[in-house]
N, C-alpha and C positions, 0 to 999 in steps of 0.2 A: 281858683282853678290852677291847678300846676300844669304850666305850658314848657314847649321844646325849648326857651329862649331860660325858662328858669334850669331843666336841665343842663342848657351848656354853661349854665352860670355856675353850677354847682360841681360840671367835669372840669370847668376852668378853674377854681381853687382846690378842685384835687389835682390839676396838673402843676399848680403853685407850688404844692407839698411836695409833690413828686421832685422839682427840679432840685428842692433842699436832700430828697433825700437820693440822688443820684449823683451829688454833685463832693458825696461823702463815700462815692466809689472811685475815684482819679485810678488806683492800681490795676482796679480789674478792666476800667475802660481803655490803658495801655496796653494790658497783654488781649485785649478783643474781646467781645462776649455777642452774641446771636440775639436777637430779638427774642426767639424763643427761649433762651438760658435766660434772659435778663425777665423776662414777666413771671416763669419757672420761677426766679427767687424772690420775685415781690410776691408771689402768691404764698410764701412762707415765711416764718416768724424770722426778726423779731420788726419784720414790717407789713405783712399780711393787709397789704392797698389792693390788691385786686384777688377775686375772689374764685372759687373753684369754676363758675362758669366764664373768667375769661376768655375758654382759647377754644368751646363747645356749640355756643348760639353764633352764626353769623353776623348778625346785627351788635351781637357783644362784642367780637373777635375783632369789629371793626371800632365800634366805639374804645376800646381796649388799643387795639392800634394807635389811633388818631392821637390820644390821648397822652401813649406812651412819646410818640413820635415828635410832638409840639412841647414838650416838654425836653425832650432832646434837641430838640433847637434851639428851645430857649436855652438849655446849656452850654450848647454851640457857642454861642453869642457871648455866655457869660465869660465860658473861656479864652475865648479870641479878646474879650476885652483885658483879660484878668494876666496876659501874654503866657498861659501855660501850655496853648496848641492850639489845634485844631480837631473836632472832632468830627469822624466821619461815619456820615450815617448810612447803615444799606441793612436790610434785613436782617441779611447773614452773618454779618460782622459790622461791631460799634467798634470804634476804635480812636483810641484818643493819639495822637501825633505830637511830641513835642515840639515846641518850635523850633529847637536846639538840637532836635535828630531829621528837622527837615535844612539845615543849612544858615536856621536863623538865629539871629543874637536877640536876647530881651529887646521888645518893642520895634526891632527892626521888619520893617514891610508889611507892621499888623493896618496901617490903616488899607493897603489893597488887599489883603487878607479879608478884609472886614468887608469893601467894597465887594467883594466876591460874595462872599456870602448874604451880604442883603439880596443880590439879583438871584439868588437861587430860587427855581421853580417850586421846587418839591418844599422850600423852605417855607417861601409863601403862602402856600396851601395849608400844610397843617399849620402854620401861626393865625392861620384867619380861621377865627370862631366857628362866621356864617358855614364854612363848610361841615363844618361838624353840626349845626341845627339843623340842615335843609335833608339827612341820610336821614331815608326811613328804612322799614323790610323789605319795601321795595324799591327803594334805589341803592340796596348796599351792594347787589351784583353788580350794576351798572359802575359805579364807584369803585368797587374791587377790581373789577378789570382797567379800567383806568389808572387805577393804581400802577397794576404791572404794566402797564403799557409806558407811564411814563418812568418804570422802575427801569425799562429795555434800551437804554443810550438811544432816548429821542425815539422812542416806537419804531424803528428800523434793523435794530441789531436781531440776530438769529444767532440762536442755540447751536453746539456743535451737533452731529445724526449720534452721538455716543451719548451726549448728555439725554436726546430725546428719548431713544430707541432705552434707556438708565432708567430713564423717568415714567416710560411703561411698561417695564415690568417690576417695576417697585409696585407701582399701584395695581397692577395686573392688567394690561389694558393692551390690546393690541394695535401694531400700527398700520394693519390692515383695515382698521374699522373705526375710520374716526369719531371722535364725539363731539357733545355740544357742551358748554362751559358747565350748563345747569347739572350735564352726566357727569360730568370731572369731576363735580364739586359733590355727589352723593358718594361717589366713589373713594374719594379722598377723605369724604367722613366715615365709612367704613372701614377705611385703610389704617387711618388715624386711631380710628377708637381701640384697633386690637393693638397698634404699634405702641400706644403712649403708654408711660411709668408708669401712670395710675392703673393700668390694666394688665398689667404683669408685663410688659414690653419696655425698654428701655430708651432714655436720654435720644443718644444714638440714631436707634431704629426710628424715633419721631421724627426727628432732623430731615432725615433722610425721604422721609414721606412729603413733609410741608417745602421740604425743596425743589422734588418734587412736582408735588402742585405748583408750585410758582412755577417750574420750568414749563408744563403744560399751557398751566391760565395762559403764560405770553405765547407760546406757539400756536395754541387754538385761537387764539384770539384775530392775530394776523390774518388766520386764513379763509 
């Protein structure tokens, strides 16, 4: 019987593969790339690792997340030991930091470099497996807003009233009439579906949707 625990065993040497082949991107992760630009090009040749429904099912979106994310740490790590930077992970922007355009000389301050990054929260999380076996359909809401929340500098920081007041009316959604995360998130799959490349909408216009969404998930979420 194939169980959850064979599952993670099997997204855990795809995330192996993943870090060789990400780790043969050093240029694009200096000038930045998005979450979304960066799964956009694994979905296409000549590495085609994740497949047309990564960014469509929920439960995929996430396991597609987790996966990308833990494997971006493990790069993290590799770099920081390898002294070619540091890279920095946020949805919107990946971005690789030289050590030599942040003030540093080869090997100088990588061991507190290093110490830093092991105590990272969000590090710890996606490198530990168990959290990737225990998401099911029904815990991936619960886990998705968790997410943003610890995505929000410690679940306290609040959105500028231009980035909100931004964020609905990209989605269509008024701030007369609040919603519940469940409404957001059907909302944002409708928003999504016409905005995306695949549907005659552009790059661009999808950014701007799934940005979006994050800006909501965390301000609904607070309140």
């Amino acid at each position: 019987m194939y169980t959850q625990a064979d599952a993670s065993h099997t997204y855990a040497l795809q995330a192996e593969l993943l870090v060789d082949i990400l780790s043969t991107q050093k240029a694009r992760f200096i000038n930045g790339i998005s979450e979304y630009e960066l799964i956009e090009m694994l979905k296409k040749a000549p590495y085609c690792f994740f497949d047309e429904d990564a960014l469509r099912d929920p439960l995929m979106l996430f396991k597609t997340h987790f996966v990308l994310f833990h494997a971006l740490y493990q790069l993290k790590r590799y770099w920081i030991k390898q002294n070619d930077g540091e890279l920095e992970i946020h949805a919107l922007c990946i971005k690789l930091t030289p050590f030599n355009e942040r003030g540093l000389t080869q090997g100088s301050n990588n061991k507190n470099v290093t110490a830093l990054n092991n105590s990272e929260p969000l590090a710890e999380y996606y490198l530990d497996w168990t959290n990737f076996e225990k998401t099911d359909r029904e815990a991936v809401d619960t886990l998705l807003n968790a997410f943003w929340q610890r995505m929000s500098s410690g679940g306290n920081s609040s959105h500028d009233l231009d980035d909100i007041e931004k964020a609905h009316t990209i989605l269509g959604l008024s701030l007369d009439e609040p919603v519940t995360l469940a409404q957001l998130k059907r909302v944002y799959k409708r928003t999504l579906q016409s905005a995306h490349p695949d549907k005659g909408g552009t790059q661009k216009e999808a950014q701007l949707v799934i940005h979006a969404y994050q800006v909501l998930s965390r301000y609904y979420s607070f309140k």
